[in-house]
C-alpha positions in Angstrom: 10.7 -8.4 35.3 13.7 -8.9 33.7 12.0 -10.1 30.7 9.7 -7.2 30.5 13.1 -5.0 30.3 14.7 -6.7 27.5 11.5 -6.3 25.5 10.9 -2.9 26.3 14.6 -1.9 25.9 14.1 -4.2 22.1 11.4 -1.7 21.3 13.5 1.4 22.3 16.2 0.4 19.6 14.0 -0.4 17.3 12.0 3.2 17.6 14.8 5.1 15.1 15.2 2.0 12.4 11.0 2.1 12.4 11.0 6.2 11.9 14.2 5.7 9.2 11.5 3.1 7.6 9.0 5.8 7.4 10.2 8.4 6.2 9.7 9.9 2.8 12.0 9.4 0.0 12.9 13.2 -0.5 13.7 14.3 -4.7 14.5 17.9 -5.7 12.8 19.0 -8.6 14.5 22.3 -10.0 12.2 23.8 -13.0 10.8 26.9 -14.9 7.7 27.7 -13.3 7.5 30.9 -14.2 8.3 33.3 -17.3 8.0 31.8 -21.0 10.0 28.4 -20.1 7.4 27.4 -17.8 5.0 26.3 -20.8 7.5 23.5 -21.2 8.5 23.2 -17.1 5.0 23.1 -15.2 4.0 20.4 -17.6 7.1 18.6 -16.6 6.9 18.9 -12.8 3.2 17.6 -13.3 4.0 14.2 -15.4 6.5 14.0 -12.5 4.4 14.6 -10.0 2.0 12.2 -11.6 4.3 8.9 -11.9 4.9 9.6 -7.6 1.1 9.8 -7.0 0.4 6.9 -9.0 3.2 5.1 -7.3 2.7 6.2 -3.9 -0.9 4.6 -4.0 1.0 2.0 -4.9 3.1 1.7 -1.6 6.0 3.6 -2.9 9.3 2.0 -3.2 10.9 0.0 -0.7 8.3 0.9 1.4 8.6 4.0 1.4 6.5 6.3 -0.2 8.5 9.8 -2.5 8.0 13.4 -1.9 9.0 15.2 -4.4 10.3 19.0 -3.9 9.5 21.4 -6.6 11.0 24.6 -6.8 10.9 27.6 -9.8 14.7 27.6 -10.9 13.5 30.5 -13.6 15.4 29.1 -16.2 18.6 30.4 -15.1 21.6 28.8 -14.2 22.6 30.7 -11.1 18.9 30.6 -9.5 19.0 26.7 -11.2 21.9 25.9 -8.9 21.1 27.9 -5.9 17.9 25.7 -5.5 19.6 22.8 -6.1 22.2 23.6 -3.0 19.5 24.7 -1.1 17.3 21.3 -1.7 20.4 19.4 -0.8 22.0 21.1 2.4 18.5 22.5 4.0 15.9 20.1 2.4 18.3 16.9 3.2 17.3 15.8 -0.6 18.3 11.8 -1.3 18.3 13.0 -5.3 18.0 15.3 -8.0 15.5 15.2 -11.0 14.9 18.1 -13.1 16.1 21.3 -15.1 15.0 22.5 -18.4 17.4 24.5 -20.4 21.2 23.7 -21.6 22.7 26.4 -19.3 20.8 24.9 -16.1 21.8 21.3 -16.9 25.5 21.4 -16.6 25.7 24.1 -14.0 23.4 21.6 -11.4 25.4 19.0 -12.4 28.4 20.2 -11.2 26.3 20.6 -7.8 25.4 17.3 -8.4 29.2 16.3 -8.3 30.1 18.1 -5.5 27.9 16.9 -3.2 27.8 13.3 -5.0 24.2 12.7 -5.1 22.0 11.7 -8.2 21.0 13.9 -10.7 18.6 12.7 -13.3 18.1 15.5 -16.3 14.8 15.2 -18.2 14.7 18.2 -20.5 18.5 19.4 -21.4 19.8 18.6 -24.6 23.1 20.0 -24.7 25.9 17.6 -25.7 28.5 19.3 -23.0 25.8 17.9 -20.1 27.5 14.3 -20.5 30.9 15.0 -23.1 33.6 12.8 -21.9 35.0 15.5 -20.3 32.4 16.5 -18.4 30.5 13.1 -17.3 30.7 12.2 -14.0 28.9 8.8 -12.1 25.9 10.6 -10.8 24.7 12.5 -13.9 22.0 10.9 -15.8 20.1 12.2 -19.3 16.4 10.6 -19.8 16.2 13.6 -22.8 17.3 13.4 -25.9 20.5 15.4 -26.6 21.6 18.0 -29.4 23.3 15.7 -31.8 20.2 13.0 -32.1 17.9 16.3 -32.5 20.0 18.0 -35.2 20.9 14.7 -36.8 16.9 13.9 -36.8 16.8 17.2 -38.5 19.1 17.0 -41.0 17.0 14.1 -42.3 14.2 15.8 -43.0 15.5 19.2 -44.4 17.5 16.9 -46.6 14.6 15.5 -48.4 13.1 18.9 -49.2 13.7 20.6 -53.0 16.2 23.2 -51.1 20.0 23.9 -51.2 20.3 27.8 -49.3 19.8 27.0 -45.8 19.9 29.2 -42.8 19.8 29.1 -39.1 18.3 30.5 -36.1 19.3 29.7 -32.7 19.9 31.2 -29.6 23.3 31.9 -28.3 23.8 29.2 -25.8 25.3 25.7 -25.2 21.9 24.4 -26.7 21.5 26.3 -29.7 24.8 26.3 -30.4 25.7 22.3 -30.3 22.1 21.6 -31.8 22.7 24.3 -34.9 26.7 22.3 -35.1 25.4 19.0 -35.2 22.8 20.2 -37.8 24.8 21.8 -40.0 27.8 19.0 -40.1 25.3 16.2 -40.8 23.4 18.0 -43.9 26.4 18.7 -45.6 27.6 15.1 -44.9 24.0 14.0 -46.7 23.3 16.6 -49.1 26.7 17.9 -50.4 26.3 21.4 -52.2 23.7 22.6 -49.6 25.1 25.7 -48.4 24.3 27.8 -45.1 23.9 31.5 -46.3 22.9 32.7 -43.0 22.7 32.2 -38.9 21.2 34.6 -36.6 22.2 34.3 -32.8 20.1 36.1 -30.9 20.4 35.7 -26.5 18.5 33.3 -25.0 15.2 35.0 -23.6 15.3 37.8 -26.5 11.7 39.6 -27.2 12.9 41.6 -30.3 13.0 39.2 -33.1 13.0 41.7 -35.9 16.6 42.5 -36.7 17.7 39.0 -36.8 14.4 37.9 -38.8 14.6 41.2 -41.5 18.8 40.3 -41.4 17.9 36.9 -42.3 15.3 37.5 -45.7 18.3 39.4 -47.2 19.6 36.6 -47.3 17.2 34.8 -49.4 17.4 31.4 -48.0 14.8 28.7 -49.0 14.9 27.4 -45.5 15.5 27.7 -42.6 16.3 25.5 -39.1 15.1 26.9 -35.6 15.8 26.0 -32.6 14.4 28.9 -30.5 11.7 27.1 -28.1 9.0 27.3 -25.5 7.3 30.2 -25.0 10.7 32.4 -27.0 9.0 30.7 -30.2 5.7 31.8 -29.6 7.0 35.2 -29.3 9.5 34.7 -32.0 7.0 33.3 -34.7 4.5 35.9 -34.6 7.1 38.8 -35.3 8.5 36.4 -38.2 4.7 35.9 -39.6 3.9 39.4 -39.2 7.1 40.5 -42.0 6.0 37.8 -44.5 9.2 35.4 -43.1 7.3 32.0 -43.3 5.7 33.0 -47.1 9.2 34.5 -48.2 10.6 30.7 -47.7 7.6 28.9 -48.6 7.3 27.4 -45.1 10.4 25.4 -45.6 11.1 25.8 -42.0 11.2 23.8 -39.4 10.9 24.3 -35.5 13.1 22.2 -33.0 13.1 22.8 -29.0 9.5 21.0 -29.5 8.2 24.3 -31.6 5.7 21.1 -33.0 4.2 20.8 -29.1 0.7 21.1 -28.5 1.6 23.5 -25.8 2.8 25.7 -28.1 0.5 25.4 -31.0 -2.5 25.4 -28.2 -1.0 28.8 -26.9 -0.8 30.0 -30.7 -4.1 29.2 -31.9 -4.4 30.8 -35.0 -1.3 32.7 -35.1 0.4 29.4 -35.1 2.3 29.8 -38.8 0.6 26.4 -40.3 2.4 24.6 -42.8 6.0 24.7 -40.8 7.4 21.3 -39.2 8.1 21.1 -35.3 8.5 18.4 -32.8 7.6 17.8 -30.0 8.3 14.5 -27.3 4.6 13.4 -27.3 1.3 14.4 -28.4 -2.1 13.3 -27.4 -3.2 12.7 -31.0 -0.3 10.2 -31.5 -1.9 7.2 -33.2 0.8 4.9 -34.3 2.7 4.7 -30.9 3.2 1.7 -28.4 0.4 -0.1 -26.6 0.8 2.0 -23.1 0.9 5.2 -24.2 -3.0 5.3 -25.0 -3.4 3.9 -21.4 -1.1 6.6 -20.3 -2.0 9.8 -22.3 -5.7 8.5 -20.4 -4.7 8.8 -17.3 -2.6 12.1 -17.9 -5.7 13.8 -19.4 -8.1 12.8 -16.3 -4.9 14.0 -13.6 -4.4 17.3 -15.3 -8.0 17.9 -15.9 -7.6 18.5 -19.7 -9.0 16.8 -22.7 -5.7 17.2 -24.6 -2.8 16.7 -22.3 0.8 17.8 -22.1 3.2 16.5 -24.3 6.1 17.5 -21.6 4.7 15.9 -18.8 5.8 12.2 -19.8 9.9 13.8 -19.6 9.0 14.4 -16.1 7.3 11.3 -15.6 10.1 9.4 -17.1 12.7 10.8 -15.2 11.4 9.6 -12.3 10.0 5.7 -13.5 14.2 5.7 -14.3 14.8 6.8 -11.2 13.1 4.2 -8.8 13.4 1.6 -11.1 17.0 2.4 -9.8 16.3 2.5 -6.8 14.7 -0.4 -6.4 17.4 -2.3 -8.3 19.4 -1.1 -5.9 17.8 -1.8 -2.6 18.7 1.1 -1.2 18.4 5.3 -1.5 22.6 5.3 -1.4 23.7 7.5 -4.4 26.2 5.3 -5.3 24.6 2.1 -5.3 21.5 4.0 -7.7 24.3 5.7 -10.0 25.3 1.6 -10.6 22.0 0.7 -10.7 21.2 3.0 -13.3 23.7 1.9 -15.9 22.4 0.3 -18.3 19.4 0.5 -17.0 16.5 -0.5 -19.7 12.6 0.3 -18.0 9.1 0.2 -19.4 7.5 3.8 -20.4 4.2 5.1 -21.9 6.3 5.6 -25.6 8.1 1.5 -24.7 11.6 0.3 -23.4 14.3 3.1 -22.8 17.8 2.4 -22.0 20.4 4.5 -19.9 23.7 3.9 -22.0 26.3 2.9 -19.8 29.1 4.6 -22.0 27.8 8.5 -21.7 25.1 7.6 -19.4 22.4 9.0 -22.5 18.9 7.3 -23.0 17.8 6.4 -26.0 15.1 9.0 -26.4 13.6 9.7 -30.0 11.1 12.7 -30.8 7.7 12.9 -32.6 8.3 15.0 -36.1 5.3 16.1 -38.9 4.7 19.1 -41.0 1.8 21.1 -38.7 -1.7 21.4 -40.6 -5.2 22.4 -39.8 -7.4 19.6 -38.3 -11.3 19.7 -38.2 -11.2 18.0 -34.3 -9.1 20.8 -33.0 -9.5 24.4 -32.5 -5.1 24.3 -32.8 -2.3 22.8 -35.6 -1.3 19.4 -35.4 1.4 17.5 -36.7 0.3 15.1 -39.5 1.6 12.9 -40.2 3.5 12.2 -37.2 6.2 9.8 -37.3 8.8 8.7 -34.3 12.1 9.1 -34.9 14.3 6.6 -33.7 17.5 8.3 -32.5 19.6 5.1 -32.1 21.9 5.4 -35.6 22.6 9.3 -34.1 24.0 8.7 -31.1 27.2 8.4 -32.0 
């Protein structure tokens, strides 16, 4: 009898460690899902999405399996960190993985901070999101960031037969720091290049025409972009419509991914041909690391489509870092995964990335290429496309 009560009083305690055991590993996933950003955030919330499926089949981690909690931050920072507080305080959210534009990063950081839980940022670039002043032990960047992007850029413009640049960005913390770090590395490379022009329209603008017609009266032979997503598509058609890309020859080139095949997919034949982009992945990549074929397979049969989503690995990354952590860890305590994730090098689709323990910045290069016509595709490609290591720009 007494026997029988110690066993079933054994089993009692043991009821709330067994139900701990099983439940989910909750993640907060603030993105775009609606409005022009969401051609660059729905991709993202699927590779996400994608990676916890897989893994979940897998057991999960620890033994647990991940949920992950997507919600439509609309690009903007106030709705970006209401859903944050909301996923933290209601939804009881062990971490953060997500937003996609320079204002959203640092404002759900600062959520992040307050309420000292793990934020992992796929997609913002801006170089405030981890400056010294602003880093903080829970804040994480798997994208690449502003410098490395404009850097990249300054590379290639500088090889190009032009010296009257001008600029194109939108007037925010990620066009501003990626136009900067542009503009102080060309001159550094090609002294006597000069910038005869920069247009700052507002992030989200429709009306391209008074900055584009501003701009051709300047007569620059070339010019660096930065406006992205579903802005460019909006953006480029106005600017092809006045002659813009013939007036400079197509010396222009497209960053915030204006190279995707999201975006040249969407364009179709108003794509402007002939102008460079870039983009994080692309289905058609040829010369990239053994599991990215495997990968851009298993992408294309989940989301049902022949030629897959180049911003769904960002997603999927974000979270391979993230319960790698984890599971370095042992445990789902923020602390222990914001140590575990320094330094942190893991396997992806595109090879090894590395969480830099000094700014807490991965090592995360872009594909670039001058877009052209290509008989297998009914859309513009980048060819050739070549991977540009950001490692010599990240400091």
């Amino acid at each position: 009898m007494v026997r029988s009560l110690i066993l079933l009083l054994a089993a009692l305690l043991a009821l709330p460690l067994s139900a701990e055991a099983q439940k989910p590993i909750k993640v907060g996933v603030p993105l775009p899902l609606s409005g022009p950003p969401a051609l660059f955030g729905e991709p993202a919330s699927k590779g996400a999405q994608m990676y916890v499926d897989e893994l979940n089949a897998k057991g999960g981690v620890l033994g647990r399996k991940i949920e992950l909690l997507i919600r439509d931050s609309k690009a903007d920072a106030n709705e970006a960190v209401r859903v944050s507080r909301e996923l933290i305080l209601k939804e009881n959210v062990d971490f953060l993985m997500g937003t996609l534009t320079s204002a959203e990063g640092p404002a759900v950081s600062v959520v992040a901070k307050e309420n000292k839980i793990v934020f992992i940022a796929p997609i913002p670039k801006t170089d405030q999101l981890t400056a010294a002043d602003k880093l903080h032990p829970y804040v994480f960047r798997v994208a690449a960031n502003t410098t490395m992007e404009g850097r990249s850029a300054a590379e290639i413009v500088a090889k190009w037969p032009v010296t009257k640049i001008a600029t194109i960005a939108f007037d925010y913390a990620y066009g501003q720091d990626v136009t900067r770090s542009f503009v102080e590395h060309i001159k550094r490379i090609k002294p006597g290049v000069e910038i005869v022009d920069q247009q700052w329209p507002k992030l989200g603008e429709q009306d391209y025409n008074p900055f584009i017609n501003a701009q051709m009266a300047k007569k620059p032979d070339a010019v660096v972009s930065s406006i992205w997503g579903g802005f460019f598509v909006t953006f480029s058609k106005q600017a092809k419509a006045l002659g813009y890309f013939d007036a400079i020859k197509y010396n222009f080139i497209g960053l915030g991914e204006a190279g995707s095949p999201e975006t040249t997919k969407s364009m179709g034949a108003d794509y402007p041909v002939g102008i460079w982009g870039n983009s994080y992945d692309a289905f058609y990549w040829e010369d990239n690391p053994g599991p990215h074929k495997d990968y851009t397979a298993r992408l294309s049969k989940y989301l049902k489509d022949e030629y897959p989503s180049s911003w769904a690995i960002q997603g999927y990354i974000g979270m391979a870092f993230l319960t790698e952590a984890i599971k370095k860890a042992g445990s789902t305590d923020s602390d222990k995964v914001s140590k575990a994730l320094l330094g942190l090098t893991i396997d992806t689709p595109i090879g090894k990335q590395t969480l830099r323990e000094k700014d807490h910045q991965a090592n995360r290069g872009q594909l670039y290429g001058k877009t052209v016509k290509d008989p297998k595709y009914n859309f513009p490609i980048m060819k050739p496309i070549t991977y540009i290591d950001p490692t010599k720009f990240m400091d």
